[in-house]
C-alpha positions in Angstrom: -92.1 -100.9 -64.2 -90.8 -98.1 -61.7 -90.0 -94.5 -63.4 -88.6 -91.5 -61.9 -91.6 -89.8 -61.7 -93.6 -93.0 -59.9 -90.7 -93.1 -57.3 -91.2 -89.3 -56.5 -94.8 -89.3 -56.0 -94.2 -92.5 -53.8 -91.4 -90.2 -52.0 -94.1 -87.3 -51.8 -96.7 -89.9 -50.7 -94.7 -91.4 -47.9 -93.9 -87.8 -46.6 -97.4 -86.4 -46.2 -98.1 -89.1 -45.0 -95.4 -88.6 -42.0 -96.8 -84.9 -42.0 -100.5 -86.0 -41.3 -99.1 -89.0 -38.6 -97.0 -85.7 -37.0 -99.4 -83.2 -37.0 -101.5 -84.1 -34.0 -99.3 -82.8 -31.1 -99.8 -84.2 -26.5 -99.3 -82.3 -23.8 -95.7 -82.4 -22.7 -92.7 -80.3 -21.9 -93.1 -76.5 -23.1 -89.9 -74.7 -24.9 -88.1 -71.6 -25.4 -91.3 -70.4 -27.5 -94.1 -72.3 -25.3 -95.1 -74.7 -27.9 -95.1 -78.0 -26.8 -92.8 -80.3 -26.7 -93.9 -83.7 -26.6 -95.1 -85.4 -29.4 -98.1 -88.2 -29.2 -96.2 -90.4 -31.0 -92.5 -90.5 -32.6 -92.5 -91.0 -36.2 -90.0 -91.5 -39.1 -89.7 -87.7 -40.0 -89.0 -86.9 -36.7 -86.0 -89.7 -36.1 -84.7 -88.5 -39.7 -84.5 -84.9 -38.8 -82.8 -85.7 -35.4 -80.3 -87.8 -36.8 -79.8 -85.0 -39.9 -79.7 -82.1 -37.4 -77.8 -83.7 -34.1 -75.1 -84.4 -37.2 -74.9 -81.1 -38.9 -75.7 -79.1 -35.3 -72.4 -80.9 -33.8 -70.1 -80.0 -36.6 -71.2 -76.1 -36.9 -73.2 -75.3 -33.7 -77.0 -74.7 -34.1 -76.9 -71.3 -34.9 -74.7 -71.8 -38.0 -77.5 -74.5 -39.5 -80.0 -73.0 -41.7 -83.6 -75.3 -41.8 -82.8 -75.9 -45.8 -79.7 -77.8 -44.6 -81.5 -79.9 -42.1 -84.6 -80.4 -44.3 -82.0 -82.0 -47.3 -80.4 -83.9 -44.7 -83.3 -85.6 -43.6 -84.5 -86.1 -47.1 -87.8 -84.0 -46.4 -88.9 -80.5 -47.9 -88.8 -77.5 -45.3 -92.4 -76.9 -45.4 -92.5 -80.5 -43.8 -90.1 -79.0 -41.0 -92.0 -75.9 -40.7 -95.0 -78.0 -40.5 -94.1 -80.4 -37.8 -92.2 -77.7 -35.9 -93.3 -74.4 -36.8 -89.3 -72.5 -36.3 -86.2 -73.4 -36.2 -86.1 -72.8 -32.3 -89.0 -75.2 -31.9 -87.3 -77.7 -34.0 -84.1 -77.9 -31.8 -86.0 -77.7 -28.8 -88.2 -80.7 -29.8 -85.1 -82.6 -31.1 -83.6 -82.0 -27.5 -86.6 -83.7 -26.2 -86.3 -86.3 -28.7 -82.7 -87.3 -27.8 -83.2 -86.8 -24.1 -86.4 -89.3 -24.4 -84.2 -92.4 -26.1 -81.5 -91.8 -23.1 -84.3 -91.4 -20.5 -86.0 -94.9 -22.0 -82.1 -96.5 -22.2 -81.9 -96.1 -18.9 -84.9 -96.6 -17.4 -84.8 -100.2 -18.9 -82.4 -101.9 -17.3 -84.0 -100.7 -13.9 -84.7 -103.6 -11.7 -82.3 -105.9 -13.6 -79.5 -106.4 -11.1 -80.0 -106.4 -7.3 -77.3 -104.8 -6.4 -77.2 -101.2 -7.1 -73.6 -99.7 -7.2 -73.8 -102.8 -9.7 -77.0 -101.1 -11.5 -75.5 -97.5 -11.5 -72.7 -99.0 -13.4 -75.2 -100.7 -16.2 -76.7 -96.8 -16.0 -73.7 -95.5 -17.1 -73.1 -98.4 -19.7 -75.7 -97.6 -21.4 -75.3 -93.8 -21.3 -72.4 -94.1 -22.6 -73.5 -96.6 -25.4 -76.4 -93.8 -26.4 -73.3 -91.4 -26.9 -71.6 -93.8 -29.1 -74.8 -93.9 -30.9 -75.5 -90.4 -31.2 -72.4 -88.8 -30.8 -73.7 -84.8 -32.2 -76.5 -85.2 -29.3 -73.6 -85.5 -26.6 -71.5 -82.8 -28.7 -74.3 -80.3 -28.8 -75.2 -80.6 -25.0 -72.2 -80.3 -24.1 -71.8 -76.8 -25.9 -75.2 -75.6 -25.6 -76.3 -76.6 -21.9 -73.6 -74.1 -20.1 -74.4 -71.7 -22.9 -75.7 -68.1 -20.3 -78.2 -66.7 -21.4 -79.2 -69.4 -24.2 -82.1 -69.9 -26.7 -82.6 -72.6 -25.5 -81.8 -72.3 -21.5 -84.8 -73.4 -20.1 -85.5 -76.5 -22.1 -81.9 -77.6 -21.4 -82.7 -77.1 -18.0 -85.6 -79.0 -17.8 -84.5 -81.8 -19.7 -81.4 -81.6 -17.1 -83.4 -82.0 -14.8 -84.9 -85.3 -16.0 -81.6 -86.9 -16.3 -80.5 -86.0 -12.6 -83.9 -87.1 -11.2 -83.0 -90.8 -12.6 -79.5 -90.3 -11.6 -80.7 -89.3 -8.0 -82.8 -92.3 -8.0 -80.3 -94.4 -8.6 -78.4 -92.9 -5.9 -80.6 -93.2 -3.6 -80.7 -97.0 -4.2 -77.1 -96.9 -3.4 -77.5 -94.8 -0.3 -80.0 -97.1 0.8 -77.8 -100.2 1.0 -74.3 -98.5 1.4 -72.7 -97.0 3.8 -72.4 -93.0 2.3 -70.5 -89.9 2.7 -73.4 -87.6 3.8 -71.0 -84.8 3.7 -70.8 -84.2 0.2 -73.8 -82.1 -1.1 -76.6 -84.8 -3.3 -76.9 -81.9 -5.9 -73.3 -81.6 -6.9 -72.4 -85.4 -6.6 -75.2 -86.1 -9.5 -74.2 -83.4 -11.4 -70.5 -84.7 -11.6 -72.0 -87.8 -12.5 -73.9 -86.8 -15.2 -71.2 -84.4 -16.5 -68.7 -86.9 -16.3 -70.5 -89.4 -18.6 -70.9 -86.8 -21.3 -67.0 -85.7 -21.0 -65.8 -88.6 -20.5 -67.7 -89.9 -23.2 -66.9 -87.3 -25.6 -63.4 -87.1 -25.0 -62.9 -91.2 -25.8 -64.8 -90.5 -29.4 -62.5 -87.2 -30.1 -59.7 -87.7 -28.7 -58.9 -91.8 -27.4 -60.8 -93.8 -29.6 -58.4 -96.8 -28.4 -60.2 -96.7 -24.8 -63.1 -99.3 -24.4 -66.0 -98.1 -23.3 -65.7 -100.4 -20.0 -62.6 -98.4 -19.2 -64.8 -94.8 -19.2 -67.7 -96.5 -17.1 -65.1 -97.1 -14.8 -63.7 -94.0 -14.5 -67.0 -92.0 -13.8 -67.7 -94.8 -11.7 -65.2 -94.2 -9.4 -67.4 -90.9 -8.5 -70.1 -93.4 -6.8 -67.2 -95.7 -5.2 -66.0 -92.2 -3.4 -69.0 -91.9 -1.7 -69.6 -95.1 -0.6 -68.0 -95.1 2.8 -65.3 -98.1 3.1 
């Protein structure tokens, strides 16, 4: 028969055992405090305190979160945050990586799936958009922190920017490739409208015009990719 003290020790159980599974760290993408960044492996603590911090981080802004809050959120004690993270700086820079790596793996899965590729960019943006729906703090937090001069976390945004315009490049590239293309307009600035326009666009359809479908917001930013393509 369960009692209130069996289900705590199974609680405390379960958590060290998410401590021991997160305490062995890879080599990966260094933050604002040079730790690294990159986990070996993602584990349930980790998706727990992204969900509970991306949620309370995108109502009050990172700085006005204290660790207790995000540790009670995530149903974990703060010496399991402090553990897995060491600060509060190296747990939002890790939780940056963490989002930015289940957008990255979104879109890198469909690659390949449709031939043609103004058709593919437009499944790229479907499911950008569908990881916003998803994890709608994540998209409310870049938004405010990435433009943020100077920032705590500057360089990881930066970095992790960097990431998400390299797969938006690719993809235009594949365009470029089999399209006719205004080579006028600068590559840097036409993938950075892209990728700014899926997080406002995005954003503004959850805040603001819920009633839009999210087909109707893919083809708005997409109509940055059908102004380059020469008619």
């Amino acid at each position: 028969m369960s009692t209130p003290e069996a289900a705590r020790a199974r609680a405390a159980t379960a958590e060290a055992a998410d401590v021991r599974a997160a305490g062995v760290r890879a080599a990966g993408v260094t933050g604002a405090t040079g730790k690294k960044l990159r986990p070996e492996r993602t584990n349930a603590t980790k998706q727990r305190l992204f969900e509970a911090s991306m949620e309370l981080i995108g109502e009050r802004g990172a700085a006005g979160v204290t660790v207790d809050e995000i540790a009670a959120a995530a149903g974990v004690s703060k010496g399991t945050v402090y553990y897995n993270f060491g600060s509060k700086s190296d747990l939002i820079a890790q939780l940056l990586r963490h989002g930015v790596d289940i957008m990255l793996g979104r879109l890198q899965a469909i690659e390949g799936q449709v031939a043609d590729p103004l058709d593919a960019m437009t499944n790229m943006v479907e499911q950008a958009m569908e990881f916003m729906d998803d994890y709608p703090s994540f998209a409310r937090l870049w938004v405010s922190e990435n433009w943020r001069a100077p920032g705590e976390w500057s360089a990881v945004f930066a970095e992790l920017r960097g990431e998400l315009l390299a797969v938006i490049g690719s993809a235009v590239d594949h365009v470029a490739g089999d399209y006719p293309v205004d080579h006028s307009i600068a590559r840097g600035s036409l993938e950075a409208a892209i990728l700014g326009a899926i997080f406002v666009v995005g954003l503004d359809r959850q805040t603001y015009n819920p009633e839009r479908t999210r087909g109707q917001s893919v083809a708005a930013v997409m109509t940055i990719m059908h102004g380059y393509v020469i008619k």
